[in-house]
Steps between C-alpha positions, in 0.01 A plus 500: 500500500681834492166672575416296765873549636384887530189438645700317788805786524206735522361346790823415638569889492132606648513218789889641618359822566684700198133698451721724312685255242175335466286790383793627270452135334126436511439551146754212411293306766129627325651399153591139630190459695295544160722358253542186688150319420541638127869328442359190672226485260785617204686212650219278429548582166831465437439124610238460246604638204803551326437809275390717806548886429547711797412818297135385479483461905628847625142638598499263763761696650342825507322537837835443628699729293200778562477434939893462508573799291205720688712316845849654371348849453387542802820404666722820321180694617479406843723617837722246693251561779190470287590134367646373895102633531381336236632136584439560868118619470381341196694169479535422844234644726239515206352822537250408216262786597775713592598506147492903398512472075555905556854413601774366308530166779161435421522514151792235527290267742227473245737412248619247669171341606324503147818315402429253768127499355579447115713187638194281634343510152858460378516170657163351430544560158832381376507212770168379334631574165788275575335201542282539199812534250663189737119336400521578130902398497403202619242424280701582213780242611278213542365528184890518335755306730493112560708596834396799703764448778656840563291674219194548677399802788277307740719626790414868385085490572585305885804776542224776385234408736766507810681861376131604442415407899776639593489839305155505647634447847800745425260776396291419808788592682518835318170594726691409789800790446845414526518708824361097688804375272732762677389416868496138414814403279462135545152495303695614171615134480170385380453706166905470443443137515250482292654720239768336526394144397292629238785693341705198589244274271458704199862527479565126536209336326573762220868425459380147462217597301596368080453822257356427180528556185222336323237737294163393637333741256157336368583392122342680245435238298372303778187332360239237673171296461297810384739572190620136472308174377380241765746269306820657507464585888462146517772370305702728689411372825528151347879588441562679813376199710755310231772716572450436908421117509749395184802724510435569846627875501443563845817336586703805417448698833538863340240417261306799376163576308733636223654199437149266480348787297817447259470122493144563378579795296210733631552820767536443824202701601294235275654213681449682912090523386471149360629369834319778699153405378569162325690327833391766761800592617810682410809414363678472835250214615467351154884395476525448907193211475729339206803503701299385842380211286851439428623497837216265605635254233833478642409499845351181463743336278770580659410563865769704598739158459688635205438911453516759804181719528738786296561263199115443464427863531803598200320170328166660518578827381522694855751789517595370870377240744321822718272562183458154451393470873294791490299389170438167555375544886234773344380271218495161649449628905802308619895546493677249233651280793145471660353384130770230513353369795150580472466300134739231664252396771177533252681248280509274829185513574 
């Protein structure tokens, strides 16, 4: 966010005309530019994992610290004059082929436009890169938590895709010059827009976002059917069915694979492949068909007469009545209240 705030002081200086201000500063506005993508995708991590080092993710930094410190130079070097030259001819009018790399206004314009070039790559790959870790975070809480509300980043890959559009369309815009932004003002409302309800979403859907402190590590002494005999797997599948249909553990809403794996006393790693290939699914949908099941059960007993839709989902197991919604719509096809009438009319008939 604080980059981002310099990015937009930056262009608040530029578009008011203070050429002079703004070239003094356009190293602070280089070294925002290309950290920005690289402390999103830093940002990314932070979410997922709680032993994050920042130590380890400095080199993502360095075309910025290399273009902004090469930016700074050239600023003690150059005249007054030369940089009211610079941001007039280069960054306004464009004078691309104009560019003479003999003189020190030159020099800084090429600067300044490999910066701009290192930044499309910049965004392709750490705006891709984003959604895989969101993929493999994902994946990894699925196979651990019985409730993923708040825990998972589905809203990063859809928030991706739309920054990634409209990166591309920003850096379309780069082609353009900012000398059509200076003779038409009112066009700078689309990109601020944009920015602005991107940066507006991150920041939101990441103070909301649940940080975690679970070690999803694999288990080293995670074992399965190729170093285990056909009879133990299937005792233990025996007793995890047991442990689902008799002491019904799904009730407890924050159930995780920890605590099954316990109940069994095996590794949890063990007990996320025995429902993987064993059930087909993961340990997400494994409890959630349980506590669907559930829900089903007192539907129809109890018809809504005696329990409100939120007692049946805290009965079930559900962490709130929006999961329980949610789940039981995608593994039945219909909303609870529609089930209540849907089974009422087949018994009719």
């Amino acid at each position: 966010m604080v980059l981002a705030f310099l990015l937009y002081s930056s262009h608040a200086i530029f578009f008011n005309n203070l050429y002079k201000l703004y070239s003094n500063l356009e190293s602070i506005y280089i070294f925002s530019m290309l950290s920005l993508y690289p402390m999103y995708y830093i940002y990314l991590l932070s979410l997922t994992s709680s032993k994050l080092i920042l130590k380890q993710h400095l080199i993502h930094f360095i075309p910025a610290l290399i273009f902004s410190f090469a930016a700074f130079v050239m600023v003690l070097i150059l005249t007054p004059e030369e940089q009211i030259i610079y941001v007039k001819e280069t960054l306004i009018n464009r004078n691309l082929k104009g560019l003479n790399l003999s003189t020190l206004v030159g020099i800084k314009g090429l600067i300044f436009f490999l910066s701009r070039a290192v930044l499309i790559p910049q965004v392709v790959y750490y705006l891709v890169n984003g959604i895989i870790i969101a993929n493999k975070h994902n994946l990894q809480i699925v196979n651990y938590y019985s409730n993923t509300e708040g825990k998972t980043l589905n809203w990063v890959k859809l928030t991706n895709i739309a920054f990634l559009l409209i990166s591309a369309s920003s850096i379309s815009l780069v082609f353009i010059g900012r000398g059509y932004f200076v003779q038409h003002e009112a066009s700078l409302l689309i990109p601020s827009v944009a920015f602005s309800v991107f940066l507006f979403t991150i920041g939101y859907k990441g103070s909301r976002q649940i940080q975690l402190n679970s070690d999803f590590s694999d288990e080293e002494t995670a074992t399965y059917l190729s170093e285990t005999k056909k009879d133990q797997t299937k005792l233990l599948k025996k007793q995890l069915v047991q442990l689902f249909e008799e002491i019904k553990v799904y009730k407890n809403s924050e159930l995780r694979i920890t605590t099954v794996s316990e109940s069994l006393q095996t590794n949890r790693t063990y007990v996320s492949k025995l429902i993987n290939e064993e059930f087909h699914m993961n340990f997400n949908e494994f409890v959630n068909k349980y506590r669907v099941e559930e829900a089903k059960k007192l539907l129809l007993e109890n018809n809504l007469d005696l329990y409100t839709m939120q007692h049946i989902a805290e009965k079930s197991g559900f962490g709130s009545i929006n999961s329980f919604t949610r789940v039981f719509k995608t593994i039945v096809g219909t909303p609870p209240s529609n089930y209540i009438r849907y089974s009422a009319t087949r018994r009719q008939k």
